[in-house]
gemmi code that builds the backbone of each chain (N, CA, C; Angstrom):
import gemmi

chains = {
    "A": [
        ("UNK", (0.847, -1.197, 0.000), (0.000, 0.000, 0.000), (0.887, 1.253, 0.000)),
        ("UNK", (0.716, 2.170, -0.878), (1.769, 3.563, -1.135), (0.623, 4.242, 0.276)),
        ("UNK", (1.520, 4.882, 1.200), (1.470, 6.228, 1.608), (-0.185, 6.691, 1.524)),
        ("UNK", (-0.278, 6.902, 0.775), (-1.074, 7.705, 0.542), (-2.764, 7.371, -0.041)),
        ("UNK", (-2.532, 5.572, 0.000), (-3.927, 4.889, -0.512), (-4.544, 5.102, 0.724)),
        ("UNK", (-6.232, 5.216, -0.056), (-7.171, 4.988, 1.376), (-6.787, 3.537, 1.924)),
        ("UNK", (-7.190, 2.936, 3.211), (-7.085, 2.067, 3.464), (-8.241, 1.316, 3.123)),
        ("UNK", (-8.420, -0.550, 2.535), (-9.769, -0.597, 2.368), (-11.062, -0.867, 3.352)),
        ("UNK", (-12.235, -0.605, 2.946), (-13.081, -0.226, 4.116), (-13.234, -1.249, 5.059)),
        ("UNK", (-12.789, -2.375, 5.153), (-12.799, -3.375, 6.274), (-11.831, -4.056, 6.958)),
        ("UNK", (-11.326, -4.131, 8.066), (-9.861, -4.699, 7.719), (-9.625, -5.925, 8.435)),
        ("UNK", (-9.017, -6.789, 7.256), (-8.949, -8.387, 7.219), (-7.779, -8.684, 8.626)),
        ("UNK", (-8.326, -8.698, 9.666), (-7.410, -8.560, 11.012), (-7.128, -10.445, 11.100)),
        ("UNK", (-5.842, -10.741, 11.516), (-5.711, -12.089, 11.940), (-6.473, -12.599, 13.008)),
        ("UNK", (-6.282, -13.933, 13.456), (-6.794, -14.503, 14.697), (-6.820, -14.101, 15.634)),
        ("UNK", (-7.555, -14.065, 16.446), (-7.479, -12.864, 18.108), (-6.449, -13.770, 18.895)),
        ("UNK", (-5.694, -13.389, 19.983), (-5.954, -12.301, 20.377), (-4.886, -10.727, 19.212)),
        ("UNK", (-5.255, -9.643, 19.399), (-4.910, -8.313, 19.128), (-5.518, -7.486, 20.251)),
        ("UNK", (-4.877, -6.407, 19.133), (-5.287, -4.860, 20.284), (-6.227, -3.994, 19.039)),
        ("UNK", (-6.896, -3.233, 19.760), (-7.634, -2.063, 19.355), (-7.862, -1.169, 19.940)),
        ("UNK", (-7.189, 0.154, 19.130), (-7.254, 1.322, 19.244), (-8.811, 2.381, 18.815)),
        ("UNK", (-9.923, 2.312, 19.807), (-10.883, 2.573, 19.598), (-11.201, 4.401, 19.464)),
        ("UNK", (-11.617, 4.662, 18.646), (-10.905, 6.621, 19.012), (-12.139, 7.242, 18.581)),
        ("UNK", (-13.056, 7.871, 19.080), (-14.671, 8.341, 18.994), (-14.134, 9.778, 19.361)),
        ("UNK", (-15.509, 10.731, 18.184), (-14.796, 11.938, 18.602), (-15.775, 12.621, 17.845)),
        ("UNK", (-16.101, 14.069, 18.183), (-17.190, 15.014, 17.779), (-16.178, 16.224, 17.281)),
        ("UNK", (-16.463, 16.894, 15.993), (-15.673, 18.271, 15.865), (-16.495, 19.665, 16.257)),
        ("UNK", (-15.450, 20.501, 16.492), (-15.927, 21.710, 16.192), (-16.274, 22.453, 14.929)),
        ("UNK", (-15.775, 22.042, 14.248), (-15.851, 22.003, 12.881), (-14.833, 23.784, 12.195)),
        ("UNK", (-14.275, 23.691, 13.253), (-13.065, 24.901, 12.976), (-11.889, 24.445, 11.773)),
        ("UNK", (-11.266, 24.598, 10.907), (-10.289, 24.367, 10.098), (-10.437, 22.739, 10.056)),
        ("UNK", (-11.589, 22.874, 8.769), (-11.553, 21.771, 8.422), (-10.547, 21.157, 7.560)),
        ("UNK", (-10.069, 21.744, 6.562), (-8.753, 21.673, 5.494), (-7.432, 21.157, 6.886)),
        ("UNK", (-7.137, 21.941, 7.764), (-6.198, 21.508, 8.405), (-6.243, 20.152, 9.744)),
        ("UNK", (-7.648, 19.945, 9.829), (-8.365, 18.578, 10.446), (-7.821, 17.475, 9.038)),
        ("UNK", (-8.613, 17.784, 8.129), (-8.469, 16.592, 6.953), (-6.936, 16.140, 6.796)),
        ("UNK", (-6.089, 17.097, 6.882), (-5.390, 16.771, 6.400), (-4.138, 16.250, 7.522)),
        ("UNK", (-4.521, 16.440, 8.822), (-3.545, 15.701, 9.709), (-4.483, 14.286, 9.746)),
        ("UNK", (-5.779, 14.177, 9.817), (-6.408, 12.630, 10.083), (-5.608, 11.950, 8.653)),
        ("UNK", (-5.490, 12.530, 7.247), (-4.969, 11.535, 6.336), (-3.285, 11.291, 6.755)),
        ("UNK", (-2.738, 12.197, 7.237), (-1.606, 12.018, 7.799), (-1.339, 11.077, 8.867)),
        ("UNK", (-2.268, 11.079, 9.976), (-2.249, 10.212, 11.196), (-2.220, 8.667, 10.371)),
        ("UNK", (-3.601, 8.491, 9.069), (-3.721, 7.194, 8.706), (-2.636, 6.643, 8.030)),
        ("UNK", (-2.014, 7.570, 6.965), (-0.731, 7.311, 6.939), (0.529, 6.987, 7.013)),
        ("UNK", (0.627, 7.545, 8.773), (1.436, 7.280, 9.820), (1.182, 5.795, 10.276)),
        ("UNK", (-0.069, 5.354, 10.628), (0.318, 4.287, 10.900), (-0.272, 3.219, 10.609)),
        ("UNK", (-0.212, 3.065, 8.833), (-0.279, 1.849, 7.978), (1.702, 2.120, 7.694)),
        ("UNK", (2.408, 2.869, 8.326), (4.178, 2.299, 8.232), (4.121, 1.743, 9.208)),
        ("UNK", (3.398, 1.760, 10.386), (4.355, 1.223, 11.854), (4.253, 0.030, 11.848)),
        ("UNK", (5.254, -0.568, 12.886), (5.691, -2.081, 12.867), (4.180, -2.283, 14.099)),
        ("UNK", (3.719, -3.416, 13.484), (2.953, -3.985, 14.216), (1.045, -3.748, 14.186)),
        ("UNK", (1.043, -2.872, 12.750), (-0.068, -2.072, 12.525), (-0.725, -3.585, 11.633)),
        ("UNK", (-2.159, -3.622, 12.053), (-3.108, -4.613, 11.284), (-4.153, -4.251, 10.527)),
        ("UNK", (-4.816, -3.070, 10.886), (-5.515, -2.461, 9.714), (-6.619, -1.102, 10.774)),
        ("UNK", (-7.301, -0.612, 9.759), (-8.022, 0.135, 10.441), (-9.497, 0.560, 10.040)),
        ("UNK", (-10.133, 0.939, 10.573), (-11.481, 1.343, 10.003), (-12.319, 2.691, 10.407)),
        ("UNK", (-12.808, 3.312, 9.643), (-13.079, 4.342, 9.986), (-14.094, 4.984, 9.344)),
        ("UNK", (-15.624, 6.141, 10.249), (-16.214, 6.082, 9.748), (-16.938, 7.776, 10.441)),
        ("UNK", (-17.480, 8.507, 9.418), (-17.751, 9.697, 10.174), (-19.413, 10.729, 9.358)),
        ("UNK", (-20.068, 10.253, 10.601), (-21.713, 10.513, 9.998), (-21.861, 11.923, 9.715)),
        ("UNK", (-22.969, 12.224, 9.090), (-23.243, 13.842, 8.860), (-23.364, 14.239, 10.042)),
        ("UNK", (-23.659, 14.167, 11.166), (-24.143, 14.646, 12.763), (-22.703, 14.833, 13.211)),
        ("UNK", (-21.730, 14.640, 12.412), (-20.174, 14.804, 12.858), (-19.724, 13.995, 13.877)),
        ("UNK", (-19.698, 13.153, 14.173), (-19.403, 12.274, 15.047), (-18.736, 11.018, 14.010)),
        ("UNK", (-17.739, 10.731, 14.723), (-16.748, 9.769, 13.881), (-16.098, 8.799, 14.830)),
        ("UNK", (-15.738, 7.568, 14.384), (-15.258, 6.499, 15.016), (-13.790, 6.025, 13.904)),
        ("UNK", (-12.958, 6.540, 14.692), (-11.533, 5.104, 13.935), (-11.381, 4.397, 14.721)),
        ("UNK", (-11.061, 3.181, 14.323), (-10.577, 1.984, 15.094), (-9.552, 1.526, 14.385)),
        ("UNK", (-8.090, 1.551, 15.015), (-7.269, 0.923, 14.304), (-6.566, -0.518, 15.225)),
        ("UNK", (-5.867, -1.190, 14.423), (-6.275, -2.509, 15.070), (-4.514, -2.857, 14.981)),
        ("UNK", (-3.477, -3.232, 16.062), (-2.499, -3.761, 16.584), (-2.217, -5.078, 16.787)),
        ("UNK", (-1.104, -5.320, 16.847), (-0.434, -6.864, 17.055), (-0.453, -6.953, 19.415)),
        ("UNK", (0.075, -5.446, 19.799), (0.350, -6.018, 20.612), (0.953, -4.570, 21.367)),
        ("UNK", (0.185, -4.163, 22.398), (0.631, -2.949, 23.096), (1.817, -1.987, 23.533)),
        ("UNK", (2.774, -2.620, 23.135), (3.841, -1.842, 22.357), (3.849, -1.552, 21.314)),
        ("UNK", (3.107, -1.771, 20.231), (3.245, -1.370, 19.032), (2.190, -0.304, 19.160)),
        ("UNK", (1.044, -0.433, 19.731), (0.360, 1.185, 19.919), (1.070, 2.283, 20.957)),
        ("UNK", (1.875, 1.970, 21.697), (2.481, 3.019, 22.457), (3.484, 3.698, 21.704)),
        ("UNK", (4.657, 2.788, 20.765), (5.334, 3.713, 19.738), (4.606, 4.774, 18.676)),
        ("UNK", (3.376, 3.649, 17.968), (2.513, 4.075, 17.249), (1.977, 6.025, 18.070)),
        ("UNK", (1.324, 5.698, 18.653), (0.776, 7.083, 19.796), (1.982, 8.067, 20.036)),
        ("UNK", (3.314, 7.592, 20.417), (4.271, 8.820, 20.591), (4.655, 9.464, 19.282)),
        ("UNK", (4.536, 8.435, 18.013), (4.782, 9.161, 16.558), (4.016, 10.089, 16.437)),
        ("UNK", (2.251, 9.560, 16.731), (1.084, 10.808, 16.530), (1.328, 11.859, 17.005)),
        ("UNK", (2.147, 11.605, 18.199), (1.603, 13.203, 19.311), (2.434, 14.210, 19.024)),
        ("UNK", (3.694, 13.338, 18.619), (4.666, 14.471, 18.198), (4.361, 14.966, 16.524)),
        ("UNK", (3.390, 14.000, 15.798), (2.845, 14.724, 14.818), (2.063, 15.531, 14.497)),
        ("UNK", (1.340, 15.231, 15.786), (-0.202, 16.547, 15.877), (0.329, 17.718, 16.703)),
        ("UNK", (1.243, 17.341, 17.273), (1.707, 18.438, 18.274), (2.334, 19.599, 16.935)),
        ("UNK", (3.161, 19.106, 16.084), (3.377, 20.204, 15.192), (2.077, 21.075, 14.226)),
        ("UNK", (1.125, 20.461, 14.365), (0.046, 20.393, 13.767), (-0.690, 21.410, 14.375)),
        ("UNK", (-0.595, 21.341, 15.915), (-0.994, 22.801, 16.883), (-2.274, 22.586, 16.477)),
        ("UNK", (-3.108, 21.104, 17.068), (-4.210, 20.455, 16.281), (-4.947, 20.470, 17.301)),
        ("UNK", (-5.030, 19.273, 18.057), (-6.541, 18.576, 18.807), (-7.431, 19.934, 19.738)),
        ("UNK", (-6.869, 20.851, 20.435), (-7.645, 21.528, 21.410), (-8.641, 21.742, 20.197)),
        ("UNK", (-8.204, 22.663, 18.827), (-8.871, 23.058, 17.904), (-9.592, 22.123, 17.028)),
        ("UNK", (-9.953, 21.290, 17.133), (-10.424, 20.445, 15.952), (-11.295, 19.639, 16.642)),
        ("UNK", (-11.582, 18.868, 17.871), (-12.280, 18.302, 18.149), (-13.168, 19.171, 19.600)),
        ("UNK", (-14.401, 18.817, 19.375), (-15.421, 19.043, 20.378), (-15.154, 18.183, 21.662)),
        ("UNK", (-14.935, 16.713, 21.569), (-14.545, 16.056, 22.465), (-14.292, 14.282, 21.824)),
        ("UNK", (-13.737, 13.974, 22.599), (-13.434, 12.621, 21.889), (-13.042, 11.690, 23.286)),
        ("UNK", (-13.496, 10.227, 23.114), (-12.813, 9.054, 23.801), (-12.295, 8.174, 23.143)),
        ("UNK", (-10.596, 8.082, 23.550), (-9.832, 7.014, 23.502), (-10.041, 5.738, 24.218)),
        ("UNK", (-9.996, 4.792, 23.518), (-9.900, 3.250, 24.504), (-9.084, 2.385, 23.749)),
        ("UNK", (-8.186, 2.060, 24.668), (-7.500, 0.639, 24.042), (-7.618, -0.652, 24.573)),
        ("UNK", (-7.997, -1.453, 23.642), (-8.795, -2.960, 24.059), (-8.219, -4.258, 23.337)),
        ("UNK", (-8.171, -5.118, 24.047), (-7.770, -6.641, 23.242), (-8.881, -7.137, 23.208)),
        ("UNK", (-8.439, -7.796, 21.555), (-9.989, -7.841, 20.940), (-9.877, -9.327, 21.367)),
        ("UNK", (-10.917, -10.033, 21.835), (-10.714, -11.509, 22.297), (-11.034, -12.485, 21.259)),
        ("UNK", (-12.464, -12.080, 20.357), (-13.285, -12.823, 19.429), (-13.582, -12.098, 18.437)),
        ("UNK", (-13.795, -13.076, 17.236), (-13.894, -11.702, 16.297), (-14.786, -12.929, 14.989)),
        ("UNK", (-15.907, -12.444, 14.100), (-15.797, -13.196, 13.016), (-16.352, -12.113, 12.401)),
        ("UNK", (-16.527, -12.648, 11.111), (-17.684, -11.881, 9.938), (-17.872, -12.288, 8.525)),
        ("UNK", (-18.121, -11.367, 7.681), (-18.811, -12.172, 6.572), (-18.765, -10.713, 5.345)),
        ("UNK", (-18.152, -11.609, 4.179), (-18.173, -11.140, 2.929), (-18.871, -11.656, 1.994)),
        ("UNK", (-19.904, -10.858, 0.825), (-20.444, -10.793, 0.139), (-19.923, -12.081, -1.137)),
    ],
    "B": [
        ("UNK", (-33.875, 6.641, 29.621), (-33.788, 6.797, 28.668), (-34.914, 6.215, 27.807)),
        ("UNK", (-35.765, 7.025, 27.116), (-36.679, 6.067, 26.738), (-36.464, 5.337, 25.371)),
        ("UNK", (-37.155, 4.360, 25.094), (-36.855, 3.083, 24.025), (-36.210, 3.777, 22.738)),
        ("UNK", (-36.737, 4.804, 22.447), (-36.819, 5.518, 21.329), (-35.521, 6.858, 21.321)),
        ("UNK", (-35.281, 6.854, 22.296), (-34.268, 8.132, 22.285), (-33.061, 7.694, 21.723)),
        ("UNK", (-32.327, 8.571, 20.863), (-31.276, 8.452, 20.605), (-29.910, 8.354, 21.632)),
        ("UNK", (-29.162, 7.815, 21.106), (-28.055, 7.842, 22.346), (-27.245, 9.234, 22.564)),
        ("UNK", (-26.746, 9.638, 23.351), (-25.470, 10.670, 23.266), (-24.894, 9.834, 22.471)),
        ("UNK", (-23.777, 11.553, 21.760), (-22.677, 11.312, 20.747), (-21.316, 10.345, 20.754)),
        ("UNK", (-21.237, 10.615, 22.093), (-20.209, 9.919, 22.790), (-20.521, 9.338, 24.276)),
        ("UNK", (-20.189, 7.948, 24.524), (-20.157, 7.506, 25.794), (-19.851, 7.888, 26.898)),
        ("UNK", (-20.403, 7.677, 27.964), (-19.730, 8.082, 28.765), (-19.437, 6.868, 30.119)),
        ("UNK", (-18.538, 6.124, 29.712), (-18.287, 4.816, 30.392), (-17.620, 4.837, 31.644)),
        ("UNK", (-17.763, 3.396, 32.625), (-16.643, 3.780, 33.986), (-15.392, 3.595, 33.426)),
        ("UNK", (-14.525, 3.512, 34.363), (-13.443, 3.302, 34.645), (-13.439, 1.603, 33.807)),
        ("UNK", (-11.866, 1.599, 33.081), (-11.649, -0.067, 32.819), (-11.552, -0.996, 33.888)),
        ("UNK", (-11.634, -1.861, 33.988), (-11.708, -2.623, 32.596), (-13.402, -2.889, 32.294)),
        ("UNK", (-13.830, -3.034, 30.699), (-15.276, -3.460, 30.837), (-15.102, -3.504, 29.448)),
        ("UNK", (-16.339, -4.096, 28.497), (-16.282, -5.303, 27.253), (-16.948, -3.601, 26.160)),
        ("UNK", (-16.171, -4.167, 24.775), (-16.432, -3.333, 23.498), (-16.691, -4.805, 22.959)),
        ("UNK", (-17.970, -3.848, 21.774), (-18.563, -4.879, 20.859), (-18.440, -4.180, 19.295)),
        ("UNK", (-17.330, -3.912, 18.778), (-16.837, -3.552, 17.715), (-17.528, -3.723, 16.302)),
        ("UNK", (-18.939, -3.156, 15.807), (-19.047, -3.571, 14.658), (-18.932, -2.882, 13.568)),
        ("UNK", (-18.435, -3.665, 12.833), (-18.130, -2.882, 11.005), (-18.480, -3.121, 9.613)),
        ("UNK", (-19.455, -1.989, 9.003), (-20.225, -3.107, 8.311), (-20.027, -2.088, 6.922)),
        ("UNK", (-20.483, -2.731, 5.526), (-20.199, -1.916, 4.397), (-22.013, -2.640, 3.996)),
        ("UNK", (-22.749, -1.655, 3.317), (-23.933, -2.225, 3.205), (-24.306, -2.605, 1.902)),
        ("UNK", (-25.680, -3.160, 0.832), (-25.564, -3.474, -0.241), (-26.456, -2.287, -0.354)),
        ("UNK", (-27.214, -1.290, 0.221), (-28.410, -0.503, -0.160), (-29.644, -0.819, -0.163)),
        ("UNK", (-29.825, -2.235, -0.463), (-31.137, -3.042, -0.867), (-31.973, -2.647, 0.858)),
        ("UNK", (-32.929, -2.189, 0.391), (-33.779, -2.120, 1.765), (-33.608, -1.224, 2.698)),
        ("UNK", (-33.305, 0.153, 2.380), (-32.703, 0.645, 3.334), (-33.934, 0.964, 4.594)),
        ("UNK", (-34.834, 1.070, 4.398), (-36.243, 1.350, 5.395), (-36.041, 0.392, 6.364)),
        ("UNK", (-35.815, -0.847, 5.468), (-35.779, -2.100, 6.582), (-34.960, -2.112, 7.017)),
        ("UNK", (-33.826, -1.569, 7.152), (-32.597, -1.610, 7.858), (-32.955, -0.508, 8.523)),
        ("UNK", (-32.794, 0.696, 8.090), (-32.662, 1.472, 9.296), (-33.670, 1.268, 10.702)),
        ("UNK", (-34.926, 0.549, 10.144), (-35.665, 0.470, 11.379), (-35.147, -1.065, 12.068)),
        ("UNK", (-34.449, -2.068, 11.670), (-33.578, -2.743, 12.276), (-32.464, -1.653, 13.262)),
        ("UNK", (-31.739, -1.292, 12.461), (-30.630, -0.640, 13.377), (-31.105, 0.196, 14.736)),
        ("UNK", (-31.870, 0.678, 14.323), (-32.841, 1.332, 15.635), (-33.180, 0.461, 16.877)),
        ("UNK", (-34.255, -0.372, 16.181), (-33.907, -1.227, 16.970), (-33.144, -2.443, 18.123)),
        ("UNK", (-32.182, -2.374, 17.283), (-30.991, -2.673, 17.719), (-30.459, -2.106, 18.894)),
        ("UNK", (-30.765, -0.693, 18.602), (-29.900, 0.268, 20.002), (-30.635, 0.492, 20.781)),
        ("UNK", (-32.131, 0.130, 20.514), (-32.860, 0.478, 21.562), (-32.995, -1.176, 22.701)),
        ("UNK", (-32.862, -1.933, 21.644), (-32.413, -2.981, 22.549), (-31.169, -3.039, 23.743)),
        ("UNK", (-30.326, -2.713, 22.953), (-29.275, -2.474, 23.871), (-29.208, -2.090, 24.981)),
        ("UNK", (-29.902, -0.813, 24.772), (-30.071, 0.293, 26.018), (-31.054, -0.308, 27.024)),
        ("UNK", (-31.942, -1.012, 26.627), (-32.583, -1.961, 27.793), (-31.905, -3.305, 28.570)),
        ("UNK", (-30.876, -3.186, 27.761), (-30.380, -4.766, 28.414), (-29.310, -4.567, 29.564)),
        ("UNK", (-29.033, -5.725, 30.529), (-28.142, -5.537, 31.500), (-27.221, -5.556, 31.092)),
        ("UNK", (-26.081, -4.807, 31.624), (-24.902, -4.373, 31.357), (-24.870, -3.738, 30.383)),
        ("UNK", (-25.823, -2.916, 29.700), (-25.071, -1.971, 28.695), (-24.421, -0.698, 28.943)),
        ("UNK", (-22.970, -0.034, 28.923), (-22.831, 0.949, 29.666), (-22.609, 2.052, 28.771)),
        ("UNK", (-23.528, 1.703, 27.188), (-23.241, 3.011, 26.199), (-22.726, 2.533, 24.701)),
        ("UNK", (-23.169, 3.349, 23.869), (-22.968, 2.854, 22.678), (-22.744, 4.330, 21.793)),
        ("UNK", (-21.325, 4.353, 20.889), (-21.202, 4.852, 19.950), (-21.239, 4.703, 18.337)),
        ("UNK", (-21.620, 5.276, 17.522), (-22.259, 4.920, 16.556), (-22.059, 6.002, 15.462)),
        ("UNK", (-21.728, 5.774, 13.781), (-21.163, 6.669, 12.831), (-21.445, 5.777, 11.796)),
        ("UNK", (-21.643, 6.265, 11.033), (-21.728, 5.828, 9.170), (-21.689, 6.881, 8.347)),
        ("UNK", (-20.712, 6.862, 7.568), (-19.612, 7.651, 6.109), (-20.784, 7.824, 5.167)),
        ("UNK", (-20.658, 8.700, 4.331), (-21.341, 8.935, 3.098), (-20.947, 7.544, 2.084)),
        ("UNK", (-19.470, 6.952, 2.146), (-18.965, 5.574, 1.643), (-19.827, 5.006, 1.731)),
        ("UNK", (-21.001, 4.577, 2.948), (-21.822, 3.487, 3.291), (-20.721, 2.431, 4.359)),
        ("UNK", (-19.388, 2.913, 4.788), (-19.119, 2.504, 5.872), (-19.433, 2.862, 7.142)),
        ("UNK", (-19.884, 1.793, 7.915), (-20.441, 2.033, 9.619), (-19.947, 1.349, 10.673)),
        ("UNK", (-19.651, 1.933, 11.601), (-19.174, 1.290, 12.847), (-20.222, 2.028, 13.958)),
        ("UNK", (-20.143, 0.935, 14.993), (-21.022, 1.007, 16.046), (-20.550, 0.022, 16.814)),
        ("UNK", (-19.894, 0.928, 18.275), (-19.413, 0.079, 19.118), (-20.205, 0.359, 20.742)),
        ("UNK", (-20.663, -1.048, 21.148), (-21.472, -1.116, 22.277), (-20.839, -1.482, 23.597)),
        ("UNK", (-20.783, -1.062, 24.688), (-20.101, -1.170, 25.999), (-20.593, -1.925, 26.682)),
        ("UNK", (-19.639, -2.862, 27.182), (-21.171, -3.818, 28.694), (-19.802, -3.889, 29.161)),
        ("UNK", (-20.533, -4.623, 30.649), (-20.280, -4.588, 31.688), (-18.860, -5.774, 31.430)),
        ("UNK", (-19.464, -6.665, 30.720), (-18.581, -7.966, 31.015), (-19.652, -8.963, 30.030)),
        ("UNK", (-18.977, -10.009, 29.778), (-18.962, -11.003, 28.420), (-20.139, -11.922, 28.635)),
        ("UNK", (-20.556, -12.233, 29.466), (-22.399, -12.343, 29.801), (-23.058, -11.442, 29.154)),
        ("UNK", (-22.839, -9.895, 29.577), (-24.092, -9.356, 29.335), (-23.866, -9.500, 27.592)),
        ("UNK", (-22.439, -9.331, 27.060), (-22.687, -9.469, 25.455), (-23.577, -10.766, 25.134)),
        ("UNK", (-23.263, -11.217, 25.734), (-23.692, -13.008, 25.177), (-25.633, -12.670, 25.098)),
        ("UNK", (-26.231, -12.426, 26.115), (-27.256, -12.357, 26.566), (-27.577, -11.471, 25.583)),
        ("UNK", (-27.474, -10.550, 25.009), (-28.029, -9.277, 24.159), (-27.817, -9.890, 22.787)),
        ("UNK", (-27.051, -10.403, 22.697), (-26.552, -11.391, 21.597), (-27.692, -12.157, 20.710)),
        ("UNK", (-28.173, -13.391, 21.786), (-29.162, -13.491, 21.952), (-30.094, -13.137, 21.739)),
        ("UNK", (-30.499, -11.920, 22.386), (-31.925, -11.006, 21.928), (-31.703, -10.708, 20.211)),
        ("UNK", (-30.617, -10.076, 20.075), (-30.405, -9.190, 19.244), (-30.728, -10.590, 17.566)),
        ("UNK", (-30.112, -11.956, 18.152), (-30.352, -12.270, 16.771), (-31.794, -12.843, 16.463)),
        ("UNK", (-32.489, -13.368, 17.811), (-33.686, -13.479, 17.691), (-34.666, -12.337, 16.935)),
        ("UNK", (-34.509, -11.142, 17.175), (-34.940, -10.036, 16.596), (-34.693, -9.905, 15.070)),
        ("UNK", (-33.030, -9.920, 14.522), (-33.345, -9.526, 13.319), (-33.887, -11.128, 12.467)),
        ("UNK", (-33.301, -12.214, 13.090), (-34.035, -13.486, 12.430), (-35.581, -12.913, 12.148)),
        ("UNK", (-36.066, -12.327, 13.005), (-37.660, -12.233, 12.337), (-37.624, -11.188, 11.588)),
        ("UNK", (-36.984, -10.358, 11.351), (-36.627, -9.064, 10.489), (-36.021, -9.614, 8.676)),
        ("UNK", (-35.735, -10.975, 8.969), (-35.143, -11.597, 7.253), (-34.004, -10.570, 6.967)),
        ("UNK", (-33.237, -10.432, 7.894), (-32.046, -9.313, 6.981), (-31.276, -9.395, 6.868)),
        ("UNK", (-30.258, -10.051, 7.444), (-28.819, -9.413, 7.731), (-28.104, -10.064, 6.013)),
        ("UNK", (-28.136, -10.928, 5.562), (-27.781, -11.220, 4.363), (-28.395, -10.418, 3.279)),
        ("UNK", (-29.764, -9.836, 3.533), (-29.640, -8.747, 2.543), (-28.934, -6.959, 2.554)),
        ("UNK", (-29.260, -7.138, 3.694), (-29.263, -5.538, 4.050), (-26.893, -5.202, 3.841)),
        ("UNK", (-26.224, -5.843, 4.337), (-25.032, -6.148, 4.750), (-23.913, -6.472, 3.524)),
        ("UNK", (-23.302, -5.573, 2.899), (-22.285, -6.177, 1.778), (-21.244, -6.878, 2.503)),
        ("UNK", (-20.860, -6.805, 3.572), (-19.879, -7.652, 4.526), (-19.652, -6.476, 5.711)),
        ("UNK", (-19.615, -7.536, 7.025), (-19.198, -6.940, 8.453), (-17.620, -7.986, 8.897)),
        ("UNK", (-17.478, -7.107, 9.894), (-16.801, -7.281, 11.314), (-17.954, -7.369, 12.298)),
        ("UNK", (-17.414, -8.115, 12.948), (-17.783, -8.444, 14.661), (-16.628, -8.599, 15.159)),
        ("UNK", (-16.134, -7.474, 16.594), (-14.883, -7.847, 17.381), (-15.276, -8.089, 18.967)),
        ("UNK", (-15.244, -8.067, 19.806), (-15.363, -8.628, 21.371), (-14.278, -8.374, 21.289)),
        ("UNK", (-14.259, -7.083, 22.279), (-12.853, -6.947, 23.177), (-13.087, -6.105, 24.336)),
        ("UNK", (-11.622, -6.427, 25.132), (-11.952, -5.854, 26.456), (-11.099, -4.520, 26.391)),
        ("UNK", (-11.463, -3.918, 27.489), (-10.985, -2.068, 27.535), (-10.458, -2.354, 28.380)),
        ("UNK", (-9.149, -2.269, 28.008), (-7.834, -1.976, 28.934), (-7.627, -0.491, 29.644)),
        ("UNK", (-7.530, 0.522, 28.799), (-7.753, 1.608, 29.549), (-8.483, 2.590, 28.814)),
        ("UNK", (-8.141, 4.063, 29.030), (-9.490, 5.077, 28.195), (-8.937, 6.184, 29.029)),
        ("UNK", (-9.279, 7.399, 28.289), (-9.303, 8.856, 28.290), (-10.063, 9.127, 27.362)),
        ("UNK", (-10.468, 10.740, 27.885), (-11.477, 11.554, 27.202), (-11.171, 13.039, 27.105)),
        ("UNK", (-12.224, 13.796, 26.297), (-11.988, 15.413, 26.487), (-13.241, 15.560, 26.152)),
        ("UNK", (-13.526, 16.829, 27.009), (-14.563, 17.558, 26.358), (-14.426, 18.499, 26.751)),
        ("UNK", (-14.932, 19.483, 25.099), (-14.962, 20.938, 25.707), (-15.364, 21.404, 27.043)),
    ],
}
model = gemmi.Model(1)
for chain_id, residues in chains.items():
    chain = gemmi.Chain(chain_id)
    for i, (resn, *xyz) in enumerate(residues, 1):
        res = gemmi.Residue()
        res.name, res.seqid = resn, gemmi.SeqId(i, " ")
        for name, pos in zip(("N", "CA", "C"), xyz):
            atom = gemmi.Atom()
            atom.name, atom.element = name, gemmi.Element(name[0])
            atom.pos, atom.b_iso = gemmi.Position(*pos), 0.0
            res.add_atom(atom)
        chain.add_residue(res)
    model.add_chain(chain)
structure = gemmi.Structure()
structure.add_model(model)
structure.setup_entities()
């Protein structure tokens, strides 16, 4: 995957156990151009990191949005997270861009589903 | 909360540890009436059942959706589980309404929040 592909909309995660990075969040809707363009950056960021399994993400007209990106193993989201912060931190981003948001990180225990 | 009310935007959950029900779905279009009054249903189920401690919820102009539900612990999923497929079984849907999902079960290790 180059950089810069969307990721595709479901992601084919291995056998549990993993981790998930659950990230819910409402905007203010202040600088949207400079929102868009650190979230394609963040996704960016971490379809390189070691230990990244895929991600999904989804954001209704009522502005409220859910990513979930999905890990091998809780060190790989703690490197993953210090890359972000020092990326959004240049970004002089989150106070401004989000209304409010919850982080959770979870091991996913069970998992199935179904393609068309 | 009554049957019919929508949820808040964002959860507002205890302290970890406690169970995420991760779902991710891409849809075919076919039926959308009947789905959306499934999905409704769905959350209004939720919100009646034991251990639910909140549910967030988003779908993309893509037709990608995630909706992730909080309980207490892996009973109460099981038990809603239950309800939930008895319900859409009489609804005839999920193979039409559904171009392919995720289902994840996982537990919340930890969590932070903001709000304005």
């Amino acid at each position: 995957m180059s950089p810069s592909s969307p990721p595709p909309p479901l992601a084919d995660t291995p056998e549990p156990p993993y981790y998930a990075v659950i990230f819910a969040s409402t905007m203010t809707g202040d600088d949207p151009e400079g929102y868009a363009a650190m979230a394609q950056a963040m996704v960016d960021l971490a379809a390189r990191q070691p230990g990244y399994l895929g991600l999904e993400s989804a954001r209704g007209p009522d502005g409220l949005g859910i990513t979930v990106s999905y890990w091998t193993d809780p060190a790989a989201i703690t490197a993953w997270k210090a890359q972000a912060e020092h990326q959004v931190a240049q970004r002089l981003g989150r106070d401004r861009w989000y209304g409010a948001f919850r982080l959770r990180v979870a091991r996913v225990e069970r998992a199935y589903g179904f393609d068309r």
